[in-house]
Backbone bond lengths (Angstrom), bond angles and torsions (degrees), N, CA, C in turn:
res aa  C-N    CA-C-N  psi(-1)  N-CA   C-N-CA  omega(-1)  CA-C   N-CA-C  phi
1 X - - - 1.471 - - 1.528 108.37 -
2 X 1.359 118.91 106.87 1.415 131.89 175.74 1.440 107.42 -72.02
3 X 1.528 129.17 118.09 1.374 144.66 160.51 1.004 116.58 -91.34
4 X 2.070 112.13 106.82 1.502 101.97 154.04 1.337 137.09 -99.21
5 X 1.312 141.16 149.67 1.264 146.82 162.33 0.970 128.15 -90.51
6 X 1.363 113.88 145.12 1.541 127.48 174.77 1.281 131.39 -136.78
7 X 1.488 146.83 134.81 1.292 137.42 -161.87 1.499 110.19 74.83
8 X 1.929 110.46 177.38 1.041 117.61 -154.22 1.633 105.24 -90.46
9 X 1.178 119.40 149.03 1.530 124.18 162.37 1.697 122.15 -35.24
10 X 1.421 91.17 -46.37 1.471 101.94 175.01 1.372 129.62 -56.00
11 X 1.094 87.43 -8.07 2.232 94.17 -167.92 1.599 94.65 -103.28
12 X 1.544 113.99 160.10 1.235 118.28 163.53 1.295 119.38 -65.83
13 X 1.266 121.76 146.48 1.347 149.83 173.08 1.289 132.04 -62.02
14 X 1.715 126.59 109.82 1.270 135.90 -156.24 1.454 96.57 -127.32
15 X 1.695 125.74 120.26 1.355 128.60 167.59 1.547 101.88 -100.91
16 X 1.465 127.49 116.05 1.320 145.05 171.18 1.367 105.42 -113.38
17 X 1.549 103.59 98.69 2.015 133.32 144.83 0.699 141.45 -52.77
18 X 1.399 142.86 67.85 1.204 149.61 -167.81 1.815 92.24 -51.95
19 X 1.910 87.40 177.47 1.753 99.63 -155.67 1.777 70.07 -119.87
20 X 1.452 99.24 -165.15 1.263 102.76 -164.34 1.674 94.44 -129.40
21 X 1.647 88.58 159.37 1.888 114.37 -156.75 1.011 112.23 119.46
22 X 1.774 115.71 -35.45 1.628 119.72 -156.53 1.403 99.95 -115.36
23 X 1.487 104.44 178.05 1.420 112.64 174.90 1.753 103.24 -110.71
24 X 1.568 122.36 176.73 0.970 138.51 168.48 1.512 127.89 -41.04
25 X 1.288 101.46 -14.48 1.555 110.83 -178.69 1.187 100.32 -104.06
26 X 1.508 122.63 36.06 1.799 111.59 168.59 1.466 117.09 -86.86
27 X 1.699 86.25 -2.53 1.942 96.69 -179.34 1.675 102.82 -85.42
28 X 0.939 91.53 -38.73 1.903 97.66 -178.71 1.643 109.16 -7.13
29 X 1.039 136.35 -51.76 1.403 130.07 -175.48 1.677 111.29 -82.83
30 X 1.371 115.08 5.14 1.477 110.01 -167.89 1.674 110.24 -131.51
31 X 1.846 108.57 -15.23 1.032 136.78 160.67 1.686 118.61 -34.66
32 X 1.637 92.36 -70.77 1.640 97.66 178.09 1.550 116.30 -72.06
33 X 1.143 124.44 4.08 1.745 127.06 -157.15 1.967 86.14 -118.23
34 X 0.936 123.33 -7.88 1.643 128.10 171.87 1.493 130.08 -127.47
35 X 1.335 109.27 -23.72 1.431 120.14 -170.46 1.558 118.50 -61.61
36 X 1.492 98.94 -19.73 1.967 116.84 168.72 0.864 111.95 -59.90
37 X 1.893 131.59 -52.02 0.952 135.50 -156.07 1.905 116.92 -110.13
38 X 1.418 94.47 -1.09 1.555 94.45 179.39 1.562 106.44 -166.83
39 X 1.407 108.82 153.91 1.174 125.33 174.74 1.464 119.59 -71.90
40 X 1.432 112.45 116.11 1.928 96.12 -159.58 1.791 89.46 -123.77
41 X 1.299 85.59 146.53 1.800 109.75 -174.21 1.695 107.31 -104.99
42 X 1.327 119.88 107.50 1.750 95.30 -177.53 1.458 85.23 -143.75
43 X 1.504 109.68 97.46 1.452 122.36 131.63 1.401 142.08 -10.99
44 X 0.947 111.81 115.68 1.721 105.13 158.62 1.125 139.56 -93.05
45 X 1.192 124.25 95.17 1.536 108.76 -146.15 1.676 114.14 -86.57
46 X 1.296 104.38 158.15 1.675 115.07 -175.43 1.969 107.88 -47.65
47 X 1.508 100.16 132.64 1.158 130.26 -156.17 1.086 125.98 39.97
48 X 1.531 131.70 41.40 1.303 136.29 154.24 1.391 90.97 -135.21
49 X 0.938 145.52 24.70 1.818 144.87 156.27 1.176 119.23 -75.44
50 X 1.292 136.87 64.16 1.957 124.36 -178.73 0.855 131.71 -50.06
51 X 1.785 117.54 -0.94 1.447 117.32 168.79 1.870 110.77 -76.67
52 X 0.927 121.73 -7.15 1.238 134.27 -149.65 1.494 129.97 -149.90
53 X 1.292 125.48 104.72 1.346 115.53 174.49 1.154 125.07 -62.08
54 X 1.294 107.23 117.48 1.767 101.55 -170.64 1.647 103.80 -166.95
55 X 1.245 146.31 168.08 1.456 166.77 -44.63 0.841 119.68 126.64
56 X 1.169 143.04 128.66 1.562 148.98 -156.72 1.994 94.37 -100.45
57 X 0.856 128.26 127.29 1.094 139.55 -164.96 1.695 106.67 -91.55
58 X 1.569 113.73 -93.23 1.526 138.16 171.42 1.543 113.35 -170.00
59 X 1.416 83.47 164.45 1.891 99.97 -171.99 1.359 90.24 -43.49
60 X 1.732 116.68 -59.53 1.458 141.39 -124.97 2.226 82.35 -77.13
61 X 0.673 92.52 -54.38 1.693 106.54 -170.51 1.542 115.06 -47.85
62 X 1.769 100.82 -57.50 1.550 98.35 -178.66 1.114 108.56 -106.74
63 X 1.889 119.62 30.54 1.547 113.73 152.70 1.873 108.85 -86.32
64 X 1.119 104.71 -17.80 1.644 124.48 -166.11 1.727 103.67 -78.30
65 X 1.783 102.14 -53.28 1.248 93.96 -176.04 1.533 118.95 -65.68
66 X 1.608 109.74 -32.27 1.582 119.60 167.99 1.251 120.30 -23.09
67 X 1.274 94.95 -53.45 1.577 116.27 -170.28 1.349 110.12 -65.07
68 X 1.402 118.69 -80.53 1.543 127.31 166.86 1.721 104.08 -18.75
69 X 1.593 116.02 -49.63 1.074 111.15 -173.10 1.532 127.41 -57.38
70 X 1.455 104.81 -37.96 1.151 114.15 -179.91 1.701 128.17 -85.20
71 X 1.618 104.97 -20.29 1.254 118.86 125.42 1.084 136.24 20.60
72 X 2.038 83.24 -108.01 1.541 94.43 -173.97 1.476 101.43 -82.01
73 X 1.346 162.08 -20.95 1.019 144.58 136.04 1.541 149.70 38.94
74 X 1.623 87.80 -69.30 1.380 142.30 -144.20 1.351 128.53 17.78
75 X 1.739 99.37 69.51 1.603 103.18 178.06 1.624 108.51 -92.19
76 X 1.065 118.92 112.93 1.086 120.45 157.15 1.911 140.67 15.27
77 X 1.664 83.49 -74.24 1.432 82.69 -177.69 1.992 81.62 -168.73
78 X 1.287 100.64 159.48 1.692 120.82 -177.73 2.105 87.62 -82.79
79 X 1.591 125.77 148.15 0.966 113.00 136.79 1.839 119.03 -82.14
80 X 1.107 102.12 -28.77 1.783 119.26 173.63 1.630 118.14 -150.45
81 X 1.216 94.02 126.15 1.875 114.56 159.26 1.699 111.26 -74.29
82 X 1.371 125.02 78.95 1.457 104.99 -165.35 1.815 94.81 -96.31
83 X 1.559 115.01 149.45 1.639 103.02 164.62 1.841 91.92 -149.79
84 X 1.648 94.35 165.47 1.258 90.30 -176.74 1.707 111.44 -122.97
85 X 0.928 153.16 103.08 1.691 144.95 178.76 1.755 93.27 111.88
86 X 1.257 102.66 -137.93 1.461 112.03 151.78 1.887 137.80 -24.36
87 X 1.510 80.57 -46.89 1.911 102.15 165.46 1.587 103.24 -73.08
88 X 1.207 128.06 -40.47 1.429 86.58 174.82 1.919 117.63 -93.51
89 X 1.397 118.58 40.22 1.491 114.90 165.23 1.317 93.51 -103.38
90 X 1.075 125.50 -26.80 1.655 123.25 -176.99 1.983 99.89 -61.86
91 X 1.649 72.92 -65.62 1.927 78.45 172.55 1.786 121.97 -19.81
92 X 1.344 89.05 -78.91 1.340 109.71 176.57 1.464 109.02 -19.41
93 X 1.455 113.85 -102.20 1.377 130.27 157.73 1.569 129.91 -28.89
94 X 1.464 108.67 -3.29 1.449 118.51 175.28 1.982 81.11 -83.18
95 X 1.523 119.48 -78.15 1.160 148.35 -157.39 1.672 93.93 -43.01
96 X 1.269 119.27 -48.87 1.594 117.07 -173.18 0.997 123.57 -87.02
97 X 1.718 124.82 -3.64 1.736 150.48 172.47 2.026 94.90 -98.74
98 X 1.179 115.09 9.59 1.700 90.31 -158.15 1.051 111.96 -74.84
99 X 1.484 118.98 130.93 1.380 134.09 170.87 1.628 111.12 -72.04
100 X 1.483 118.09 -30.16 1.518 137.37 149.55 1.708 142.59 -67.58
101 X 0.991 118.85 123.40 1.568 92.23 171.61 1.877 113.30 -46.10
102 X 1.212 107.25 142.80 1.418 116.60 176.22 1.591 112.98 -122.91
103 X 1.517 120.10 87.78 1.341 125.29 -177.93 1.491 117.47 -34.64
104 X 1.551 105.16 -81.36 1.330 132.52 152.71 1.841 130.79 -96.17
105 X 1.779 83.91 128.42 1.802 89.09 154.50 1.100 124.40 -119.42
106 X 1.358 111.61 112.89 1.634 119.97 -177.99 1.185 114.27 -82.72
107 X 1.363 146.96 127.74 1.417 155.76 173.77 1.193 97.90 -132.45
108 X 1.957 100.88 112.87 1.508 117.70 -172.91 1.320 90.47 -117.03
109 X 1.783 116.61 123.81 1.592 127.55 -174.19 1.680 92.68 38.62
110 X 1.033 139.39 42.15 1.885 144.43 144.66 1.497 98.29 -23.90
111 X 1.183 121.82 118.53 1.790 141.17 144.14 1.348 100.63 -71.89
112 X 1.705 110.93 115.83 1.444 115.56 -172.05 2.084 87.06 -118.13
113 X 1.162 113.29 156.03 1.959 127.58 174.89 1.945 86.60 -51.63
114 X 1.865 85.49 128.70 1.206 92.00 151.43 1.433 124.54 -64.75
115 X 1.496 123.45 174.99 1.417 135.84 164.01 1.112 111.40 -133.56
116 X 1.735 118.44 78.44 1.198 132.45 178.05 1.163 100.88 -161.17
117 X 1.395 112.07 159.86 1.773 121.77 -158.85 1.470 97.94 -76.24
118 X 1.469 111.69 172.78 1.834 113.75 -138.65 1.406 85.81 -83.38
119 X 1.679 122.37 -38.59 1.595 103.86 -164.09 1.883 113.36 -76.71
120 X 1.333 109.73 -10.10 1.234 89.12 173.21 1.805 112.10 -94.76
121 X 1.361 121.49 -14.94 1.703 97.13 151.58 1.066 141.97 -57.14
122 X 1.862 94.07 -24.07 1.727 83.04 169.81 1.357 128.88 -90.57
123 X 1.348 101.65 -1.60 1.971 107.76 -178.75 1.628 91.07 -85.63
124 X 1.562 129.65 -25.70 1.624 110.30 162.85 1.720 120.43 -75.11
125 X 1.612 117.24 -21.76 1.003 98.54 -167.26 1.845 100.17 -81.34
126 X 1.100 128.72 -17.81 1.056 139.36 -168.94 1.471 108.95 -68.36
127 X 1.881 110.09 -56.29 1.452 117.97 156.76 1.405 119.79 -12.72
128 X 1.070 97.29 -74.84 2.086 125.78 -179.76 1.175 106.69 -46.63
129 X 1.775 120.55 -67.81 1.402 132.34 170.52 1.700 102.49 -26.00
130 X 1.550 118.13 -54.52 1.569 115.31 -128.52 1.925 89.85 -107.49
131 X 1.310 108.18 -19.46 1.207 102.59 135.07 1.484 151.90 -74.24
132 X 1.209 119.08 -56.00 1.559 103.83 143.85 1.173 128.39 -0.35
133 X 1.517 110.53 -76.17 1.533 138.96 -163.54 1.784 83.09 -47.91
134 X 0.814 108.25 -62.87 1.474 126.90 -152.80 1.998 102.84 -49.04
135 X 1.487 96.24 -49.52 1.583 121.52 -171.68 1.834 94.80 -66.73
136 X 1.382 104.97 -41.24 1.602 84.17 -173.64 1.555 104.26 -88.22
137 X 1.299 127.28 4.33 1.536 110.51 172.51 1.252 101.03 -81.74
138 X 1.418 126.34 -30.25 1.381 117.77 -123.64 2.050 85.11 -109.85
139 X 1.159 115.80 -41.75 1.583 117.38 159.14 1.385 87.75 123.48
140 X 1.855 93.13 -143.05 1.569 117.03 -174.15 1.795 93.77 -70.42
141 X 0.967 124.90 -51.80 1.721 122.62 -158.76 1.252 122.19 -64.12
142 X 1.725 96.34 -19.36 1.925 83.03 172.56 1.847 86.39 -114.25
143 X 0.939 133.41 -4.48 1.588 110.99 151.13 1.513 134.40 -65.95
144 X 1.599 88.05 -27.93 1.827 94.50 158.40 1.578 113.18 -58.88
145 X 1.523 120.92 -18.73 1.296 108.70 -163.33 1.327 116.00 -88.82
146 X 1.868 93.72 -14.42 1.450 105.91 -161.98 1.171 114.13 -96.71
147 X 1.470 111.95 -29.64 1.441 109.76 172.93 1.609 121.99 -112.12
148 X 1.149 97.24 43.71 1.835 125.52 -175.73 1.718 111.22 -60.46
149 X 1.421 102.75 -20.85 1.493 107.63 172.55 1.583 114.56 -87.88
150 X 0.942 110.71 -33.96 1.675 128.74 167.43 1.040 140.02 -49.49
151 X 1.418 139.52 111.18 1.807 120.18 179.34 1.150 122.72 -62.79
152 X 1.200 131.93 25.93 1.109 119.22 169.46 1.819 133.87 -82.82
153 X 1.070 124.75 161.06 1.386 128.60 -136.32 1.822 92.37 -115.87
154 X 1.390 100.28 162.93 1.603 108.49 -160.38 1.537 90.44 -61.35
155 X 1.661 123.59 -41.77 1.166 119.82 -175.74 1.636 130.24 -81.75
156 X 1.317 105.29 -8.82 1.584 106.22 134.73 1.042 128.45 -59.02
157 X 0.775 135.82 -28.18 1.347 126.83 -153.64 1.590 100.60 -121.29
158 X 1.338 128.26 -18.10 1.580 133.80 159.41 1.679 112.04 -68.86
159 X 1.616 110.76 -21.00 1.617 128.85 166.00 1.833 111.15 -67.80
160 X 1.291 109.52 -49.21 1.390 114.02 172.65 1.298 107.45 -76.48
161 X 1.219 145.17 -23.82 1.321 135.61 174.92 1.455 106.26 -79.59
162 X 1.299 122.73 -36.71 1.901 107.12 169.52 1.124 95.04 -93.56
163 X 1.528 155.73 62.01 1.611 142.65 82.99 1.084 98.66 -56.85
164 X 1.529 127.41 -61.58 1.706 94.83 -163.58 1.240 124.67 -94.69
165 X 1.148 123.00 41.96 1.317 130.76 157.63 1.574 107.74 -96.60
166 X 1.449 100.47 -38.35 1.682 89.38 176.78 1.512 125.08 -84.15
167 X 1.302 104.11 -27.16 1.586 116.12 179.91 1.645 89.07 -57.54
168 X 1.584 96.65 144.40 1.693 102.38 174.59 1.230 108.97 -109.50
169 X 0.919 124.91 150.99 2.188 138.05 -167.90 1.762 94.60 -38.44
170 X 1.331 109.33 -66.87 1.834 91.50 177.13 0.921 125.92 -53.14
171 X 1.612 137.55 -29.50 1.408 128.62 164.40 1.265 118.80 -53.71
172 X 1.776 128.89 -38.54 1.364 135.85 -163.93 1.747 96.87 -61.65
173 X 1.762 92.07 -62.27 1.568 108.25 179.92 1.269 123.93 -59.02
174 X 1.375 127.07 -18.48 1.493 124.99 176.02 1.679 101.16 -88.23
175 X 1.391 126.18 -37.94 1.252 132.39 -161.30 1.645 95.38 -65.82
176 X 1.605 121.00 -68.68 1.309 92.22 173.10 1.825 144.55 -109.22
177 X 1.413 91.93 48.89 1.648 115.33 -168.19 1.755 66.67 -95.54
178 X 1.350 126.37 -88.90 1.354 140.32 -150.31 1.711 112.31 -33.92
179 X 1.926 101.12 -56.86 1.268 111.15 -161.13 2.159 103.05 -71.56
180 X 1.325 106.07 -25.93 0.986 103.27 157.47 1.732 157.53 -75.80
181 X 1.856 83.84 0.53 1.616 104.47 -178.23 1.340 105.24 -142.91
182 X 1.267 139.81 17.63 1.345 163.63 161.59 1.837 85.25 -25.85
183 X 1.330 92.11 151.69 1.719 95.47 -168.47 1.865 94.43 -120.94
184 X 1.423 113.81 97.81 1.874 114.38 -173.85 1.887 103.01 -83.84
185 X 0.845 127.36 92.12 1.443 126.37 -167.57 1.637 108.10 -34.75
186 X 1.380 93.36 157.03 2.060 96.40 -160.26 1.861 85.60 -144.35
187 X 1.575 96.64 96.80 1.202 135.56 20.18 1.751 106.12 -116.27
188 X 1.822 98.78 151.53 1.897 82.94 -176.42 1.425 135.55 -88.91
189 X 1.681 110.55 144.71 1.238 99.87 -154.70 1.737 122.01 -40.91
190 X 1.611 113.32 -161.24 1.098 111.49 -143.16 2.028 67.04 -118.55
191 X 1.669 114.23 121.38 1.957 104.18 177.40 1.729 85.70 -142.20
192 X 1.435 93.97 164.11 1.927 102.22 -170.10 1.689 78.75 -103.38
193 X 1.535 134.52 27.77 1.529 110.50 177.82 1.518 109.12 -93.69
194 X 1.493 116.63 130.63 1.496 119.84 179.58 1.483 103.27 -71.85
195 X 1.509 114.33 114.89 1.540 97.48 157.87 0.899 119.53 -126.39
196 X 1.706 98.18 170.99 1.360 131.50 -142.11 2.282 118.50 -123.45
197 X 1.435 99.89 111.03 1.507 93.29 -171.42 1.584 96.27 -107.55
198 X 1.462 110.79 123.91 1.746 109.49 173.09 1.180 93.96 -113.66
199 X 1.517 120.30 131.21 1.673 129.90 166.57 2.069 102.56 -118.34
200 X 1.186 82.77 145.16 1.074 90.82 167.84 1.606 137.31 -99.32
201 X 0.992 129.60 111.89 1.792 135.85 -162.06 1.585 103.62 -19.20
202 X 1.449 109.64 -47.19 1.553 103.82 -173.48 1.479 117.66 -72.03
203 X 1.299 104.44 -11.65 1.698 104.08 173.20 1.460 119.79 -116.45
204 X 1.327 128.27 27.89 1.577 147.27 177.51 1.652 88.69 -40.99
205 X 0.938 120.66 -68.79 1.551 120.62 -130.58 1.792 91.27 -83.50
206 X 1.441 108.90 -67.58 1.749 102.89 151.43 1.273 121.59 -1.98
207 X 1.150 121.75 -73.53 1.354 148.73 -167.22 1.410 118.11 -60.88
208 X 1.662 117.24 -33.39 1.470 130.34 -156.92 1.658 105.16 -37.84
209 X 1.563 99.10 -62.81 1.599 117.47 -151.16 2.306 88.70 -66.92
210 X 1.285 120.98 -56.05 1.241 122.03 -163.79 1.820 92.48 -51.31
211 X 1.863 114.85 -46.03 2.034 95.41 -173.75 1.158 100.61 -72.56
212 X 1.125 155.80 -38.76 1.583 145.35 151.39 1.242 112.04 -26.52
213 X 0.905 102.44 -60.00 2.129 86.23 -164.73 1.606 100.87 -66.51
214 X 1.851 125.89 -35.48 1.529 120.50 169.48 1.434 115.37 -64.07
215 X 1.515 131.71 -21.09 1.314 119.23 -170.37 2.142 81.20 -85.32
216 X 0.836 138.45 -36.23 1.562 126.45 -126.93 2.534 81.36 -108.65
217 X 1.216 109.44 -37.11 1.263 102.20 -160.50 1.746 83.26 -83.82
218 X 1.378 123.78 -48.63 1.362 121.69 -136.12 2.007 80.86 -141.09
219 X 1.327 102.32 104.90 1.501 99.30 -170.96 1.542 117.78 -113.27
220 X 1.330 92.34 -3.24 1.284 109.64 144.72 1.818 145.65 -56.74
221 X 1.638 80.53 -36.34 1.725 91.86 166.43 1.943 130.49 -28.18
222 X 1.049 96.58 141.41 2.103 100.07 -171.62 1.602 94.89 -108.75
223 X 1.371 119.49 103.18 1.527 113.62 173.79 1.527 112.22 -71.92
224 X 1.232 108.53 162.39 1.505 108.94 175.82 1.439 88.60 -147.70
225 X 1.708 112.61 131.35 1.673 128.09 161.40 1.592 103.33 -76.70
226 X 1.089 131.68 160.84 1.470 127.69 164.13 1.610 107.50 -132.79
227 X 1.078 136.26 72.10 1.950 139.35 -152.66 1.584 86.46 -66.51
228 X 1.791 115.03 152.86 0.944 138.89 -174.29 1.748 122.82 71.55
229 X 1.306 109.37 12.27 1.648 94.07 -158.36 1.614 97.47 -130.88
230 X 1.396 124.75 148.10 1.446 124.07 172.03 1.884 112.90 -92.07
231 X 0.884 98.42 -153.97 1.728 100.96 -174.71 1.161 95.78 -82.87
232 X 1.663 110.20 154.82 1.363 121.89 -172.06 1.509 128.57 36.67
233 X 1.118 111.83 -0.43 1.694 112.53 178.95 1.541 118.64 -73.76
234 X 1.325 116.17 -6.68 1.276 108.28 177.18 1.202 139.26 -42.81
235 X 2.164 115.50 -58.71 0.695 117.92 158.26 1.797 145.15 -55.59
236 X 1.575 78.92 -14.06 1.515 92.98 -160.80 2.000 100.84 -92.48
237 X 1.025 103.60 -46.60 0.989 102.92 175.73 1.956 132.86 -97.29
238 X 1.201 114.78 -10.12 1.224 127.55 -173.45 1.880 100.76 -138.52
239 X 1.533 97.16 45.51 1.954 82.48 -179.94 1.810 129.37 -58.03
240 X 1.872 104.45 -19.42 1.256 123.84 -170.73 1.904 95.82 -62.91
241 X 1.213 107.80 -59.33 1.537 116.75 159.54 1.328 123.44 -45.06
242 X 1.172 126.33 -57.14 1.441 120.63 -174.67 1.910 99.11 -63.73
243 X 1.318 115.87 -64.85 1.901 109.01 -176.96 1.724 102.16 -41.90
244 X 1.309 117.28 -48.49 1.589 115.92 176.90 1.573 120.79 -18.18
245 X 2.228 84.08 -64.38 1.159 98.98 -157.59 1.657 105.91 -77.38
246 X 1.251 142.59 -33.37 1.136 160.36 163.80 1.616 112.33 -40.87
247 X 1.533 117.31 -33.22 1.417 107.85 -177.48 1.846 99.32 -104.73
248 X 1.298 122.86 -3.05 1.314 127.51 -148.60 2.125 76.99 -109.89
249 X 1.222 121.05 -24.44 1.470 106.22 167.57 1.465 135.36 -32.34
250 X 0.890 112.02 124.11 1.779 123.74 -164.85 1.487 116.13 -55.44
251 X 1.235 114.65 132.43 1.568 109.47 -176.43 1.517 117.53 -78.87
C-alpha cells in the first residue's frame, strides 16, 4: 500500500480514503485547497494502487495496517479519519483500532456490515461483483448508463473504467464481500473520536440501512444531509465544499 503526502509536518493530520473504483488521486481537486493548512495522508489502497501489484485484502486488514502506519510515523494524533464509500468502513475501523488519538471520523456515504444472515450478503455481494464485471466489459457507454443521474463527465467516467480494468476479479470480489461483512466489535470499544456520517440527498434511500446501523451501534453519530449531490461526488465534484466542510469540523 503506497502512501502519499501532502503539506507541511507542522499542520495537523488528515487521513483521506478513497472509496472504491478509483485510485488515490480522487483527492486531486481537494489536495491543493488543504495541503496549506494540514498534513494530509492519502493511501492507496490494495488493488487500486498502480504503483504496485497488489489485491485488495479487507476492511479489517488495511484499517490495522493504517494504523501501524501511522505509528511508526510518529504522528501524534489524526485531526480526522475522513473515507468515502468503502473508504469510510476502513475509516471507521481505522478510528476504533487507533493506535492515535482520532479527533474526527468522517464517513461520507460509509458502507457499514450488513445485519442479515450470511447467505444473503453473499447473493448481494455477488450482485455488485457481477455488475462490476459487467461495467468493465461494457466501458464508458454502459457507465454512462449507470451513472446517468450524476454529474459526472465523459472523462470521469473513462477514469472509472481504467480502475476496472486494472482492479483484478479478487479485488472487485474481496472489495465488496469484505465491506459488506466487516466485523464492528460488539460491544465497541470505549474512543473520545466524534463521528461523523455525511450522506448525500441523492443517495438517502441507498443509505437508509448504513444511518441506522450509526444511529443504533454508535448513537452518538452527527448526520450531515449534503442537497444536490449523488454518492461519492463530493470530493469530486464540490471540493470547495468538501475543504469547507473538513476545516468547519467541531472542536
Amino acid at each position: 500500500m503506497t502512501i502519499h503526502e501532502f503539506g507541511g509536518e507542522g499542520g495537523e493530520a488528515i487521513l483521506l480514503i478513497h472509496p472504491s473504483l478509483v485510485k488515490w488521486d480522487y483527492f486531486e481537486r481537494v489536495i491543493p485547497l488543504l495541503e496549506g493548512e494540514y498534513r494530509l495522508i492519502v493511501p492507496a489502497l490494495p488493488g487500486y494502487d498502480f504503483d504496485e501489484d497488489s489485491d485488495f485484502t479487507s476492511v479489517e486488514q488495511i484499517a490495522g495496517e493504517l494504523n501501524a502506519w501511522v505509528t511508526r510515523s510518529g504522528i501524534g494524533a489524526l485531526y480526522a479519519a475522513y473515507g468515502c464509500s468503502m473508504g469510510g468502513s476502513v475509516a471507521l475501523m481505522t478510528a476504533l483500532g487507533q493506535s492515535v488519538p482520532v479527533r474526527h471520523c468522517v464517513m461520507a456515504g460509509g458502507i457499514t456490515p450488513y445485519r442479515l444472515p450470511w447467505i444473503a450478503t453473499r447473493f448481494i455481494a455477488l450482485k455488485d461483483y457481477l455488475l462490476m464485471m459487467l461495467g468493465r466489459a461494457g466501458g464508458v457507454g454502459l457507465l454512462e448508463k449507470a451513472f446517468a443521474a450524476d454529474e459526472y463527465s465523459k472523462e470521469d467516467l473513462a477514469y472509472v473504467a481504467e480502475v476496472l480494468k486494472h482492479a483484478s476479479r479478487k479485488t472487485l470480489w474481496r472489495t465488496f464481500d469484505s465491506c459488506n461483512n466487516y466485523r464492528v466489535p460488539d460491544p465497541p470499544p470505549r474512543i473520545g473520536t466524534r463521528l461523523h456520517y455525511w450522506y448525500a440527498a441523492g443517495e438517502e434511500k441507498e443509505r437508509r440501512e448504513d444511518i441506522r446501523f450509526m444511529r443504533e451501534v454508535f448513537p452518538g453519530t452527527e448526520f450531515t444531509r449534503i442537497p444536490d449531490l449523488g454518492h461519492a461526488g463530493l470530493a469530486l465534484l464540490k471540493p470547495e465544499l468538501f475543504a469547507d466542510m473538513i476545516r468547519q469540523l467541531p472542536d
